[in-house]
KEROBA-546833 format. One line per 8 residues: number of its first residue (from 0); for each residue x, y, z of N, C-alpha, C. Coordinates in steps of 0.05 Angstrom, whole numbers, padded with zeros to 5 digits, always signed. Example, Ala and Ser with C-alpha at 12.3 -4.5 7.8 and 13.67 -1.06 7.14 Angstrom:
KEROBA-546833
0> +00264/-00114/+00156/+00246/-00090/+00156/+00264/-00066/+00156 ~ +00257/-00045/+00142/+00273/-00021/+00143/+00258/+00001/+00157
end
This chain:
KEROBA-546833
0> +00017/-00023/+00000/+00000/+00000/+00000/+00018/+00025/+00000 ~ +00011/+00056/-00024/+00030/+00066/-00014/+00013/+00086/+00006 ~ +00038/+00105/+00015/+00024/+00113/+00033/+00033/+00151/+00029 ~ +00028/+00174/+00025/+00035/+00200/+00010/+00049/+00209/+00041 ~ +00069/+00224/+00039/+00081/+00237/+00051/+00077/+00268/+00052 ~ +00077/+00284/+00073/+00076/+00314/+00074/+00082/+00322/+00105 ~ +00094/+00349/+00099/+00112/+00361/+00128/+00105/+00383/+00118 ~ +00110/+00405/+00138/+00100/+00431/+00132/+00129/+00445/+00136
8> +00151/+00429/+00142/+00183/+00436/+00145/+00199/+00435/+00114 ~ +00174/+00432/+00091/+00188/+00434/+00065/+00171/+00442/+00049 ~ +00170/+00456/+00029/+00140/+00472/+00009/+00133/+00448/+00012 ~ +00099/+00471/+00007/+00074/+00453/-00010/+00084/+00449/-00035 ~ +00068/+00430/-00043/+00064/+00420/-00073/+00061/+00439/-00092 ~ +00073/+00448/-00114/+00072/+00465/-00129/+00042/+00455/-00148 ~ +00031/+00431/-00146/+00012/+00430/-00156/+00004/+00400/-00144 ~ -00008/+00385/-00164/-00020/+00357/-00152/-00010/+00335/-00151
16> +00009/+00338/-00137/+00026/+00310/-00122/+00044/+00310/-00095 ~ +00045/+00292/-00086/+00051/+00290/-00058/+00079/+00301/-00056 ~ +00096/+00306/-00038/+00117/+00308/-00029/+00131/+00294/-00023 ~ +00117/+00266/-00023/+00141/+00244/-00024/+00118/+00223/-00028 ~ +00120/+00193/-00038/+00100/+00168/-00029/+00125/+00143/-00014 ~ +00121/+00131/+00005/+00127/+00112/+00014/+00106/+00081/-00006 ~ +00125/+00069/-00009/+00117/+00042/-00021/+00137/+00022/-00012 ~ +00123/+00008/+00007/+00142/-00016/+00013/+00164/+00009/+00041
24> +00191/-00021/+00032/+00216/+00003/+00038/+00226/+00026/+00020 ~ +00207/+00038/+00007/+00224/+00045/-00016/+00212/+00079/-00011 ~ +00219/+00101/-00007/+00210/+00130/-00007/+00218/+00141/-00032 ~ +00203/+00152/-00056/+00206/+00169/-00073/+00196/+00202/-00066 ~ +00221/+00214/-00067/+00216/+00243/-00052/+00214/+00266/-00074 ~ +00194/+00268/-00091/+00190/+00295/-00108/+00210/+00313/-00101 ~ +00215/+00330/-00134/+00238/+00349/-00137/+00236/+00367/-00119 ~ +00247/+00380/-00110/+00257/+00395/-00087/+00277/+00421/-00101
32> +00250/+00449/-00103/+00270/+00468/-00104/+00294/+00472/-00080 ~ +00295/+00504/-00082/+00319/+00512/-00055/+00295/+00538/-00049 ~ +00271/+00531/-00044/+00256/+00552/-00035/+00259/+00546/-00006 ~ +00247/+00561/+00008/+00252/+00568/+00040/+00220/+00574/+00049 ~ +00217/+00539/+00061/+00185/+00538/+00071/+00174/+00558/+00088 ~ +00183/+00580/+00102/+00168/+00597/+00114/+00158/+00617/+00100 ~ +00188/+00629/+00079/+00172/+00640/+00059/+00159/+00649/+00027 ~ +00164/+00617/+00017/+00163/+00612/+00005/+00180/+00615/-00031
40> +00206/+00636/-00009/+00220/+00645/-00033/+00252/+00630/-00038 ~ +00261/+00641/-00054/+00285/+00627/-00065/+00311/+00642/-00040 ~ +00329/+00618/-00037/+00339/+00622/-00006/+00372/+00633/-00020 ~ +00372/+00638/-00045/+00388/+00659/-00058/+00405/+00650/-00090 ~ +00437/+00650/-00086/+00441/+00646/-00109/+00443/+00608/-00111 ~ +00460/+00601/-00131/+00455/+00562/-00132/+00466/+00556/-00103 ~ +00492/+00557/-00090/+00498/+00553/-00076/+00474/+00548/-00054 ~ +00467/+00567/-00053/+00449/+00574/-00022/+00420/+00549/-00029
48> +00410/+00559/-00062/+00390/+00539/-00067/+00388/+00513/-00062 ~ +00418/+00500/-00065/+00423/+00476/-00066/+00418/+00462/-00036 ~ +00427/+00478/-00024/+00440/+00464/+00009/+00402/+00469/+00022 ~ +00393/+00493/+00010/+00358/+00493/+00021/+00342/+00476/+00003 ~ +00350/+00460/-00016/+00339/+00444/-00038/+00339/+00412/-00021 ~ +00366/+00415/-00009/+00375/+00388/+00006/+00374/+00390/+00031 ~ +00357/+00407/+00056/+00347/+00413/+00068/+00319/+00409/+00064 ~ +00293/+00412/+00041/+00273/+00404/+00050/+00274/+00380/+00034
56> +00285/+00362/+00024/+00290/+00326/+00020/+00298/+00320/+00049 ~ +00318/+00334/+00065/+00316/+00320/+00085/+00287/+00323/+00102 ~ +00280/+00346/+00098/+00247/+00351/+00120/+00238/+00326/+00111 ~ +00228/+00312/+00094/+00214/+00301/+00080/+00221/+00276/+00089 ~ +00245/+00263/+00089/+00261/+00249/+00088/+00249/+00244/+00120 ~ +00256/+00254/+00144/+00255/+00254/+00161/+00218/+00244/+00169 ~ +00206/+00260/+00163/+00180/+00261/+00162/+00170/+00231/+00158 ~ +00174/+00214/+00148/+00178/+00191/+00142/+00199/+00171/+00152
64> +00207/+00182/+00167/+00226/+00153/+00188/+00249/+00149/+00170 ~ +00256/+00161/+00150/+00279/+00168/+00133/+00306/+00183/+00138 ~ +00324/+00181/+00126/+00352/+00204/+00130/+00360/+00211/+00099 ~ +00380/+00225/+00102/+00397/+00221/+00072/+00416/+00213/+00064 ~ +00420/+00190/+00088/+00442/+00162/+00093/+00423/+00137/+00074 ~ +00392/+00138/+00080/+00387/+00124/+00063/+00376/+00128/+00037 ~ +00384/+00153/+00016/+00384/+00150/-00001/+00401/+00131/-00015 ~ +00396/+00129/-00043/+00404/+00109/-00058/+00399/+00119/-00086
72> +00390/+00137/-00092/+00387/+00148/-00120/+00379/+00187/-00117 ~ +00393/+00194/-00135/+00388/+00233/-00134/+00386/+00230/-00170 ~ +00374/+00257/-00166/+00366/+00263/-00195/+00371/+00285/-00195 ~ +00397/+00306/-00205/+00389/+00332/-00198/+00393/+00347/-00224 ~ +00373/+00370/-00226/+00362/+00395/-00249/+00375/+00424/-00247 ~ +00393/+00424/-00260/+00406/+00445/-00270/+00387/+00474/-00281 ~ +00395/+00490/-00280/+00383/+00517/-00303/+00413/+00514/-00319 ~ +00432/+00518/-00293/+00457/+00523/-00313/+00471/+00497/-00310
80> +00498/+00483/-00326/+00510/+00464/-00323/+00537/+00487/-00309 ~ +00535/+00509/-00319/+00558/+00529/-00307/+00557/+00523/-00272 ~ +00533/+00516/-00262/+00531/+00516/-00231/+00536/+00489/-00229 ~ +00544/+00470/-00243/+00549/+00441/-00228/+00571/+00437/-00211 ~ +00597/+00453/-00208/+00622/+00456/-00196/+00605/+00470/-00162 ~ +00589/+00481/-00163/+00573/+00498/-00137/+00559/+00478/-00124 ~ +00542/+00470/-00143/+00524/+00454/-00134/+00531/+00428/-00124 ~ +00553/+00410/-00133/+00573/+00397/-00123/+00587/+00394/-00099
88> +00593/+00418/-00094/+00608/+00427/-00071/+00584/+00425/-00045 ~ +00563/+00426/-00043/+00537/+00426/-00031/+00535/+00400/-00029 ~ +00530/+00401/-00051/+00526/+00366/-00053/+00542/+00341/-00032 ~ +00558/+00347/-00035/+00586/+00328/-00024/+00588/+00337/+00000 ~ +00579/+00361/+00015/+00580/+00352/+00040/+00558/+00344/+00054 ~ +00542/+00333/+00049/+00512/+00324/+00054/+00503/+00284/+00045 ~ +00523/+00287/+00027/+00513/+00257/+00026/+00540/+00238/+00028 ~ +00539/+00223/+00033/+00577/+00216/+00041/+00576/+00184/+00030
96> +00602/+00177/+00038/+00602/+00150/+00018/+00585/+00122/+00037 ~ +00580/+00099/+00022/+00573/+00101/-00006/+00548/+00122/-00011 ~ +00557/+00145/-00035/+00550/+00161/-00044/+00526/+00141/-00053 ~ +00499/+00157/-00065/+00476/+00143/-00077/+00483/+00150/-00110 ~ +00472/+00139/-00123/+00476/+00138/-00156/+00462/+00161/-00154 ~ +00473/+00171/-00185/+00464/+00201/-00187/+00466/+00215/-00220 ~ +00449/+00233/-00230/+00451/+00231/-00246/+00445/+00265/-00253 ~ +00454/+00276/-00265/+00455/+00311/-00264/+00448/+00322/-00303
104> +00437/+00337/-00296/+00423/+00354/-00323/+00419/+00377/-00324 ~ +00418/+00390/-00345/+00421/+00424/-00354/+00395/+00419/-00361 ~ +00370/+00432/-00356/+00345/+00437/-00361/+00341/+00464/-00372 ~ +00315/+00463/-00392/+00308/+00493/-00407/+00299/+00509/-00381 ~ +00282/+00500/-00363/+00279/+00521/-00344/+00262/+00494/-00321 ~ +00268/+00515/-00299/+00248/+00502/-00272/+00233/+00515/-00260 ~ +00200/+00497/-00244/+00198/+00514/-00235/+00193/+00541/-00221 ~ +00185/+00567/-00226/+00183/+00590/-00211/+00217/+00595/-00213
112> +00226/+00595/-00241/+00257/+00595/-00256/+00269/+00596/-00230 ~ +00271/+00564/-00210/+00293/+00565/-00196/+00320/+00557/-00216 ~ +00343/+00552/-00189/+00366/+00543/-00214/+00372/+00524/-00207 ~ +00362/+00501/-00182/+00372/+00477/-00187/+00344/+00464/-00171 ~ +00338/+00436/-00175/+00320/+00413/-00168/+00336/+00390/-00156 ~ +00321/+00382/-00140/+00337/+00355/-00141/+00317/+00333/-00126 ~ +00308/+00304/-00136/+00295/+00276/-00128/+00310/+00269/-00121 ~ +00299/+00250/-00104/+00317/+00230/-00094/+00292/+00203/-00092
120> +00308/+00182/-00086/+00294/+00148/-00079/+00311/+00148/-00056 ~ +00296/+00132/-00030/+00314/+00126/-00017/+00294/+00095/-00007 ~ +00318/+00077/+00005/+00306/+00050/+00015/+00320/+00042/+00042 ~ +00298/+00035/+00056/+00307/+00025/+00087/+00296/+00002/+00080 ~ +00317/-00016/+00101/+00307/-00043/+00102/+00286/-00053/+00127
end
């Protein structure tokens, strides 16, 4: 059965889907700007986006008996590929080895033109 996930420690739904679904052991956590749940705005340039992008995956994450130890898969959405060296650097101190598979892209736009997204899967046993 799955079961929809929601915290009020990471945006609402930009439209009609959950914030995360639990199935099984398995949590799929919808893209995740770097907006800033109190007020709803962009928490600044990529750098700052990223680390508040990977801040509400963890709300989420959490919210669900989850961490971001047990991820196992990221998906993350570029505006620019120029910010992957930034966004990187964010990156890597937040998820540690074994790192989760991962897979990174330059997108035409995101979003309420943020500049970076990022999914994740994660699985507990």
């Amino acid at each position: 059965m799955n079961k929809s996930i929601n915290t009020s420690n990471a945006p609402a739904a930009l439209g009609p889907y959950s914030q995360a679904i639990q199935a099984g052991n398995f949590l799929y956590v919808s893209g995740q700007l770097g907006l800033v749940p109190a007020t709803g705005e962009f928490a600044g340039d990529v750098t700052a986006q990223t680390k508040q992008a990977i801040l509400n995956l963890s709300a989420i994450l959490e919210e669900a008996g989850f961490s971001l130890k047990d991820v196992v898969k990221t998906t993350v959405f570029l505006k620019s590929m120029d910010d992957f060296g930034a966004m990187n650097e964010v990156y890597g101190q937040y998820f540690t080895e074994p790192f989760p598979a991962r897979a990174a892209f330059q997108v035409a736009k995101l979003p309420k033109d943020g500049m970076v997204e990022i999914e994740v899967v994660a699985h507990k046993e």
